[in-house]
C-alpha positions in Angstrom: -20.8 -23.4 52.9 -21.6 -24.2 49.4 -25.0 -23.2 47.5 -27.3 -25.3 46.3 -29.0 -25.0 43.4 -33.0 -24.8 43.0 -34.6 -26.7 40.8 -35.9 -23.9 39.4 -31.7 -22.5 38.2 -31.2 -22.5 34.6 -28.6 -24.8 34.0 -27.7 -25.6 30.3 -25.3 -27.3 28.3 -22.9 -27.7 25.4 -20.6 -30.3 23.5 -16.9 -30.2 25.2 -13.7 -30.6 23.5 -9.8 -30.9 23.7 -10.3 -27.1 24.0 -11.9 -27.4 27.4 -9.0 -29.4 28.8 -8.3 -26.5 31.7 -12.1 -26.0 32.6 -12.5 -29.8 32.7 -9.2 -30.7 34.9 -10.3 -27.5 37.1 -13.7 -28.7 37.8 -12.3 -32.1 38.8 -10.4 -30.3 41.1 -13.5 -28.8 42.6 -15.8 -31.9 42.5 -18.3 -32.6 45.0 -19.4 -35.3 43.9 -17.5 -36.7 41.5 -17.0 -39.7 39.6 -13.9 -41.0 37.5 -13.1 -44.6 36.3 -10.1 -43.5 34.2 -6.3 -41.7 35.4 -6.1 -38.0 34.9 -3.9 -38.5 32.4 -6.5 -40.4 30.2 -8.9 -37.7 30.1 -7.5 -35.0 27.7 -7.4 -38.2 24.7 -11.4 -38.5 25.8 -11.6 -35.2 25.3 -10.3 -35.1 21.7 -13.4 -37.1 20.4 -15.1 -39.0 22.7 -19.0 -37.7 23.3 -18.9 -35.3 26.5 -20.7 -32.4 27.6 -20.2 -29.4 29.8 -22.9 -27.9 32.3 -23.2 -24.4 32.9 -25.3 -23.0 36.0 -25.7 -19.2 34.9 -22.7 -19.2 32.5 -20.6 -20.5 35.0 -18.9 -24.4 34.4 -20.1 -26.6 37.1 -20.2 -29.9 35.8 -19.0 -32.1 32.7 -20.0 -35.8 31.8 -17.2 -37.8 29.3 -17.8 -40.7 27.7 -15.6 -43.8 26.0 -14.9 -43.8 22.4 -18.2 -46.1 21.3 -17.0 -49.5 20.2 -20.0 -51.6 18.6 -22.8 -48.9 19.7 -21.9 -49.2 22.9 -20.0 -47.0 25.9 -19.3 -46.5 29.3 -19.1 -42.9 31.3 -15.7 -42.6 32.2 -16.0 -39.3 34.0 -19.1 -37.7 35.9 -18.2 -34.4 38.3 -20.2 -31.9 39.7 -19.3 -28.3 41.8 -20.8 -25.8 43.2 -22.9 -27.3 45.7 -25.7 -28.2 42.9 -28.4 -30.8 43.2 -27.3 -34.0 41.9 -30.7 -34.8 40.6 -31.4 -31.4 39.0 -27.7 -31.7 37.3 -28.3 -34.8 36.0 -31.9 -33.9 35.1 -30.6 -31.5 33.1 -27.1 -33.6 31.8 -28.6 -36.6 30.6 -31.2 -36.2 28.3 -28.4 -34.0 25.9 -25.8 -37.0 26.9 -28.1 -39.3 25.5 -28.6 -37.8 22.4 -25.0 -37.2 21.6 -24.6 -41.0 22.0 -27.9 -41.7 19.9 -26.3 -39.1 17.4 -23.1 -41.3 17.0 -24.6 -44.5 17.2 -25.0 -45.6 20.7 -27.4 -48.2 21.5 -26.2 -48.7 25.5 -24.7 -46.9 27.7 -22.8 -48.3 31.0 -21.3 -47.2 34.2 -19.6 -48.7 36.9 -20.6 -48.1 40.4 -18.5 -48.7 43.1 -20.5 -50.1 45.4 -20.1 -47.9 48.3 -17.9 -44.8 47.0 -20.5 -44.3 44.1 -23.3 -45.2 45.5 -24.3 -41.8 45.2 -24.1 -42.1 41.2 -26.0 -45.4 41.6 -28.8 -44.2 43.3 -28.8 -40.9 41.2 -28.6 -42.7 37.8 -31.3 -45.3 38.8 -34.1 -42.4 39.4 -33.1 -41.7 36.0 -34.1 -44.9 34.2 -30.4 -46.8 34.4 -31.5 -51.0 35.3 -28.8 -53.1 37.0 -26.4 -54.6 34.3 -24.5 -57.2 36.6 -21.8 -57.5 39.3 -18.3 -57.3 38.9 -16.6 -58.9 42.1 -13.0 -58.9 43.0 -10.8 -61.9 43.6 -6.7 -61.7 45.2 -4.6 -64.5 45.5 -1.4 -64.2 48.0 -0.6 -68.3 48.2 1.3 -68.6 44.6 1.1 -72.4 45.0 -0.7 -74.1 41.3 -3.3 -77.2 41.4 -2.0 -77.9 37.5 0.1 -76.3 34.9 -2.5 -76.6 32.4 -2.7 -78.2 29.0 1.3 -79.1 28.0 0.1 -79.7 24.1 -0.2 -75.7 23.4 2.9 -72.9 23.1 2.6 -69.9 25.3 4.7 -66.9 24.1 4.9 -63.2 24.2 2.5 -61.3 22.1 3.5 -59.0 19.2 2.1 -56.2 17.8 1.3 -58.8 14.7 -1.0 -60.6 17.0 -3.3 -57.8 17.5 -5.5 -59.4 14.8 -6.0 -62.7 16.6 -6.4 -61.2 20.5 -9.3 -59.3 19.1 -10.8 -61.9 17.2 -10.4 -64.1 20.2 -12.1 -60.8 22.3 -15.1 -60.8 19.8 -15.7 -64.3 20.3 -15.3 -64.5 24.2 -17.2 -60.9 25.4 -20.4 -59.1 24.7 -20.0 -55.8 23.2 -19.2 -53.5 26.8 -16.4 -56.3 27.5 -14.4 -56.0 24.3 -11.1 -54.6 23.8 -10.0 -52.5 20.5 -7.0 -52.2 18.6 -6.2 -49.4 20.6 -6.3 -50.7 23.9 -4.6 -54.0 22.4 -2.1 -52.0 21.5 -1.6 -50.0 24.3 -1.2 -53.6 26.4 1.0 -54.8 24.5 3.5 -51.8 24.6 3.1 -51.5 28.6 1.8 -54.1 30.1 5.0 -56.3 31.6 3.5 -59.5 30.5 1.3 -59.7 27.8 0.9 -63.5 26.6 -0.8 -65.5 23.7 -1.6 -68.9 23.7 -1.7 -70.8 20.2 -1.6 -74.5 18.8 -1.2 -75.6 15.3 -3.9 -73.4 13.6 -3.5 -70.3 15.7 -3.9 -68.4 18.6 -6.4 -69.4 20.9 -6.1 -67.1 23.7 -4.3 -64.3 25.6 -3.6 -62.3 28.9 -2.4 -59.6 30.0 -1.5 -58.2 33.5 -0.1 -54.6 35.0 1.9 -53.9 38.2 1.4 -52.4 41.1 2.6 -51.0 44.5 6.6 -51.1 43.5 5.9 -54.4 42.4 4.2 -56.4 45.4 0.8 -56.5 43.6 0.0 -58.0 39.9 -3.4 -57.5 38.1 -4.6 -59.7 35.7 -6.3 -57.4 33.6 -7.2 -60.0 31.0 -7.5 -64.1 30.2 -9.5 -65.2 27.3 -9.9 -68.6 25.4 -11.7 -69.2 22.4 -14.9 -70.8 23.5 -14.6 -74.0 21.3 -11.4 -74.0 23.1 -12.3 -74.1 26.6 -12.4 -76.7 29.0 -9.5 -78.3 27.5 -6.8 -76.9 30.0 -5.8 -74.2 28.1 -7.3 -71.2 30.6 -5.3 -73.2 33.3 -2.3 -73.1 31.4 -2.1 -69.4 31.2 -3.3 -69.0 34.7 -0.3 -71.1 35.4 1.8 -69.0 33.6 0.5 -65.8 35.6 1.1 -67.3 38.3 4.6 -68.0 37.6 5.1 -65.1 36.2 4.3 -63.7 39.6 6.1 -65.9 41.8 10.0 -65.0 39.8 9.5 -61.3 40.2 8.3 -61.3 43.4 5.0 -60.2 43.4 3.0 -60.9 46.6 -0.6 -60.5 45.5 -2.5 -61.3 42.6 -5.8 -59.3 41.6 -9.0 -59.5 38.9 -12.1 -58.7 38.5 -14.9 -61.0 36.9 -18.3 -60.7 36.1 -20.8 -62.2 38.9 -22.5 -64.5 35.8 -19.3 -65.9 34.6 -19.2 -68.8 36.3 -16.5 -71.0 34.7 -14.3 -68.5 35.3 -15.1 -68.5 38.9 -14.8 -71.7 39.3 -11.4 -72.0 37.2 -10.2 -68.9 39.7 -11.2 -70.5 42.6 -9.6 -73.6 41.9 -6.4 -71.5 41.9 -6.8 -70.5 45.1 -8.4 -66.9 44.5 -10.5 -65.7 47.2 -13.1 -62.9 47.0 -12.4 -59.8 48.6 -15.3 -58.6 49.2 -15.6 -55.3 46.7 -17.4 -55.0 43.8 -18.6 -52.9 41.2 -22.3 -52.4 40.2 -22.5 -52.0 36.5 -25.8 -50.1 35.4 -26.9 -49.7 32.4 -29.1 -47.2 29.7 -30.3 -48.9 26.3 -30.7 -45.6 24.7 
């Protein structure tokens, strides 16, 4: 049976890095709770930079909180585990304050996490005692009927992104997504090497907008990670188009499910999703958030 630990434990903590690598990947094994919204594989890069921290319950590891890399003073905790049978509130009592200041140190303004809503809620009712406010919703929609209602605006060229179009996708992403939301050159570039379809959409002065998807499950399920449109560029058929093109995408190689996630305010998407025959599921993410 495991211990728990009294409020009255010493617990401390200290900056981790690449150097931790084993302790961290040993503590995830252990976890009870835990909380990850990135692979396995992913954590070793957070490691090498990103703010995290270790916590120690008489010299002994039993906890570590990672972070993103900050992109325009914000991030989102990417990994949050716990062992040893300690208190979830006096861990994070005595994680989050340090956590904070690390971000502060490097130029955070806001924090954000994303709860599932019931395999974290755990983490959501933890981090709310702590001061975290409800962000938004992010809800999930699938498709599995890869009929169209339109192909979308004929007038613009849809093509395969290059590594050259970096540029334009993020200027697109500045202009279409708070700062949580945004993509950097990083993750652009990471899409555009493995993601099996990666699109942009451009007319005569430039691209426009993009998307992206990954595969799943041998095949049988698609998620469209991304679709943007510059927003002097909307509601001219142009989001259609490249939903069209998703879905076609889909249709040649088989694929008998299409997934994405949207945020609960974005309504034009919704409704552009919807008219595509996208039906809720039912899941969905809280997102809270810290302004630090």
């Amino acid at each position: 049976m495991l211990r728990q630990s009294s409020p009255s434990e010493l617990l401390t903590t200290r900056l981790a890095s690449l150097d931790d690598l084993q302790t961290v990947l040993r503590l995830l094994d252990d976890a009870d709770p835990w909380f990850m919204s990135v692979g396995i594989d992913e954590v070793s890069g957070l490691l090498a930079g990103a703010p995290a921290l270790l916590l120690f319950a008489s010299g002994r590891p039993c906890g570590v909180m990672i972070a993103d890399w900050m992109h325009d003073s914000t991030t989102w905790v990417r990994v949050l585990a716990l062992s040893g049978g300690l208190s979830t509130a006096h861990a994070l009592d005595t994680l989050l304050p340090p956590f904070h200041a690390t971000l502060r140190a490097r130029g955070g303004a806001r924090v954000y996490v994303a709860c599932h809503e019931s395999a974290d809620a755990w983490l959501a009712v933890s981090l709310r005692r702590a001061g975290y406010v409800h962000d938004t919703d992010v809800i999930v929609y699938q498709k599995t009927r890869m009929n169209v209602p339109t192909h979308g605006n004929p007038t613009v060229r849809v093509r395969t992104a290059t590594m050259g179009d970096i540029p334009a996708i993020l200027a697109v992403d500045t202009q279409c997504f708070s700062a949580e939301w945004r993509k950097d050159d990083v993750q652009i570039g990471v899409a555009l090497r493995e993601a099996p379809r990666f699109l942009v959409v451009e007319d005569d002065v430039g691209v426009v907008g993009y998307a992206f998807v990954t595969m799943h499950r041998g095949g049988q399920l698609m998620h469209l990670v991304r679709i943007a449109v510059l927003p002097d560029r909307q509601q001219q058929g142009i989001g259609a188009r490249l939903l069209y093109e998703v879905v076609a995408y889909a249709t040649a190689i088989g694929a008998e499910t299409i997934t994405l996630n949207t945020q609960a305010y974005n309504r034009s998407a919704r409704r552009l999703y919807e008219r595509f025959g996208f039906r809720r599921t039912g899941d969905r993410q809280i997102i809270l958030r810290c302004d630090l």
